[in-house]
N, C-alpha and C positions, 0 to 999 in steps of 0.2 A: 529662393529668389534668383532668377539668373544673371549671371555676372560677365563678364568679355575680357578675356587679357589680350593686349596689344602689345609686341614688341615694338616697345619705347624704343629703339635707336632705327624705324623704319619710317617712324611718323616725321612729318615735313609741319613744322609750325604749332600753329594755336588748332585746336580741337572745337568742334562744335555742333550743334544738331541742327538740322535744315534740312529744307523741303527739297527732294533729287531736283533735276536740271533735266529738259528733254535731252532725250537723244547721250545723256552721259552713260558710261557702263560701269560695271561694279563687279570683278569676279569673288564669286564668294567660297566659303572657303571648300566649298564640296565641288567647286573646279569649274564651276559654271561662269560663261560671261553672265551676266544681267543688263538689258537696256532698262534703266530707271523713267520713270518719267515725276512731272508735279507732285503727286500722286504719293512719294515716295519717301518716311520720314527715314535718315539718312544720317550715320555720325560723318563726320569731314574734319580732312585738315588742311592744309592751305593747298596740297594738290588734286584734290576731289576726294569725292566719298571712300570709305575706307570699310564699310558696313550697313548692312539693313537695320534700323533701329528697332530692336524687341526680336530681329527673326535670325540673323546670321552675320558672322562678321566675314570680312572678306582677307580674301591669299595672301595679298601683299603684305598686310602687316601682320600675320599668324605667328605666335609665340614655336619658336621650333628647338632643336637639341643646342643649338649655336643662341638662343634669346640671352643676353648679358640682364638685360633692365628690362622691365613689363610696367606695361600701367593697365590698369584694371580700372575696368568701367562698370559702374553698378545704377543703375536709373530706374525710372518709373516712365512706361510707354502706354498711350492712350488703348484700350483693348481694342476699339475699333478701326484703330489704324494699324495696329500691327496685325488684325485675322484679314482685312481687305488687303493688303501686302502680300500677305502669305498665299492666300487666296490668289491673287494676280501673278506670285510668282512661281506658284505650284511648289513653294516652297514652306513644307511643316516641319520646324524645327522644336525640342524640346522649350527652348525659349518663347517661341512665338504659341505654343499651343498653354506654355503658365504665363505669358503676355495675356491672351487674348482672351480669358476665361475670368483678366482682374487680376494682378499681384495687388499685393497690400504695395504703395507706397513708402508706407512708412519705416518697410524692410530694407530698403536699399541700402541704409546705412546700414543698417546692422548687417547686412548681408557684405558690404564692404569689407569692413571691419573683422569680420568673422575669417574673410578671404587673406585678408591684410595678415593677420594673426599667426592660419593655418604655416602660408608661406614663409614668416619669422619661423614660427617653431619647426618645422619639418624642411625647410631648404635653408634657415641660415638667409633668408630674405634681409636688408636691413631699409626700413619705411621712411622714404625721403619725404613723404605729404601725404595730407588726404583734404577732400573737400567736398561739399554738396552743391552744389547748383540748383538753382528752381526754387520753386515754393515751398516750404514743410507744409506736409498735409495736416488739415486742419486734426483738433482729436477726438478721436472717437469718445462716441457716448456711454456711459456707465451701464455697465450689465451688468444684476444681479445674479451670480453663483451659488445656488442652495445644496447644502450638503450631501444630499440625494441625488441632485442632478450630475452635481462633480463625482461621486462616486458611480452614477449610470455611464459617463464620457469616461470614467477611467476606465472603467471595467472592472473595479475591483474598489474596496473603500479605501479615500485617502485622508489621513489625516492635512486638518484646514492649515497648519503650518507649512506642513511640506506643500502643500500645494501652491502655497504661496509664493512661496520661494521658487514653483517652476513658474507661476506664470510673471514674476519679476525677470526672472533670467530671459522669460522670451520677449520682454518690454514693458509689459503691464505695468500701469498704475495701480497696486492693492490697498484697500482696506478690509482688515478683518471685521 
């Protein structure tokens, strides 16, 4: 699911997502101005846009060798706004191309999380907050797993305990 770190001591205020503004700009971080227009869904903080929402984040606030504090942003973007973005900006980014194709929603958090985590264990990170914003998506519908089927997606036969156990680790609700 893709994720955006900001260098937390470059952002100006409260954080938010909103529609670009004619006429504003946005360099993003592969060094480009951008003129945004309506059109443009857009994170911001109280000095203007800071990022293309689902496609790129921009210079000014890039995590560098000097970052002290990061905030990490993990969301769910509509696919059709961020492939007509990418699209208008001649801009295809890994993000905007697993935006545009459907992420799961419901990953963000765990993809936060996962991020939040990494960071603690491998850089001695220490996690001042996390939060969700928006709506949780509603849940998905019950799919039946037959022992043949799960063993044609593994590729090999798995027994139904251990299976269980992976598809809880990647969120599943199981019944055996």
């Amino acid at each position: 699911h893709p994720t955006h770190a900001f260098d937390a001591d470059t952002l100006k205020g409260t954080l938010l997502v909103r529609w670009g503004r004619e006429g504003e700009t946005l360099r993003t971080l592969d060094g480009v101005d951008r003129k945004l227009t309506s059109n443009d869904l857009v994170i911001a903080d109280e000095a203007g846009a800071i990022a293309l929402a689902g496609v790129m984040g921009g210079d000014a606030t890039k995590v560098t060798s000097d970052t002290k504090r990061v905030l990490l942003e993990s969301a769910w973007f509509d696919p059709r706004v961020v492939r007509r973005m990418a699209h208008r900006h001649g801009l295809h980014s890994d993000a905007s191309y697993r935006f545009g194709r459907g992420a799961d929603p419901a990953m963000a958090k765990i993809a936060r999380d996962l991020l939040a985590a990494r960071l603690q264990a491998w850089a001695g990170a220490t996690l001042k907050g996390a939060w969700t914003a928006g709506q949780i998506p509603e849940a998905r519908p019950a799919v039946t797993l037959r022992l043949g089927t799960l063993g044609r997606i593994a590729g090999a036969p798995i027994d139904l305990v251990q299976a269980a156990a992976h598809l809880v680790q990647l969120g599943c609700s199981v019944k055996v």
